[in-house]
N, C-alpha and C positions, 0 to 999 in steps of 0.2 A: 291740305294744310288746315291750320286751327284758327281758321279767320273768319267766323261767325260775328255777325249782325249784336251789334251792343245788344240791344232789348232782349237778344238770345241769349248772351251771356250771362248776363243780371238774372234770367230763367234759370238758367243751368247751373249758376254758380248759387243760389238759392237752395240747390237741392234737388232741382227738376231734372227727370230723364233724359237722356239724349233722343230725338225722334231719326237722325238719319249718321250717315258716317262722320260727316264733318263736323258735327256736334259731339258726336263720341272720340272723335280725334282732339277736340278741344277740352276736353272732360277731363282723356288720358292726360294730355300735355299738360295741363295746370294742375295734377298731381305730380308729375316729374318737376316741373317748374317748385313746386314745395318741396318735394324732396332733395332737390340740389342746395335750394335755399338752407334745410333745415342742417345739412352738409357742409356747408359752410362755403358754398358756389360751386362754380365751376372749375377740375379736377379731373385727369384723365379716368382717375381710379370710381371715384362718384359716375362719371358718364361709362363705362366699363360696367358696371352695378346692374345701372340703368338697362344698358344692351342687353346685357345677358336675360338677364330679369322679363324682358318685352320677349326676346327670344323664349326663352323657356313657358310663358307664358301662352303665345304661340302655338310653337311644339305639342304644349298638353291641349291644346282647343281642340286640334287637329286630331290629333292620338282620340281624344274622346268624343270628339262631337261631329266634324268632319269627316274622317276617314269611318264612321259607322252609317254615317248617312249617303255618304259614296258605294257604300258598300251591299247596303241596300237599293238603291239607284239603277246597279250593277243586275242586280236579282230582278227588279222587275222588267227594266228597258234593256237588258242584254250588252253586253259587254261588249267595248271596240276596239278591243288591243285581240286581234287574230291568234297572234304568236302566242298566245296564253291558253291556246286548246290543245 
């Protein structure tokens, strides 16, 4: 959850980096938190937006940053799924 330490916030909402997850989970959420806002609140179709949006976002990390780094992982430490020889 996004429930960082005031003096964090006042950092982070400043413009400063996130250093760990909970900081970048509070980072994401008070840009959806403006984004509902500027929306005109809350709205199945606004929080739908949202979903998708964090999904697809996801999806692409994965597709390009994750599954190529697994997949070299794979190449040096050898693979653990049997059924795949």
């Amino acid at each position: 959850m996004p429930y960082v330490k005031q003096e964090d916030r006042k950092r982070l909402d400043a413009g400063e980096k996130p250093k760990n997850a909970g900081e970048l989970n509070y980072v994401i959420s008070k840009i959806l938190d403006a984004y509902l806002e500027a929306k005109g609140g809350i709205r199945y179709a606004h929080l739908n937006e949202i979903v998708g949006v964090l999904e697809c976002a996801k999806l692409e990390l994965y597709r390009r940053l994750a599954a190529p780094y697994e997949d070299r992982k794979i190449d040096e430490n050898g693979d653990v799924y049997l059924v795949l020889r």
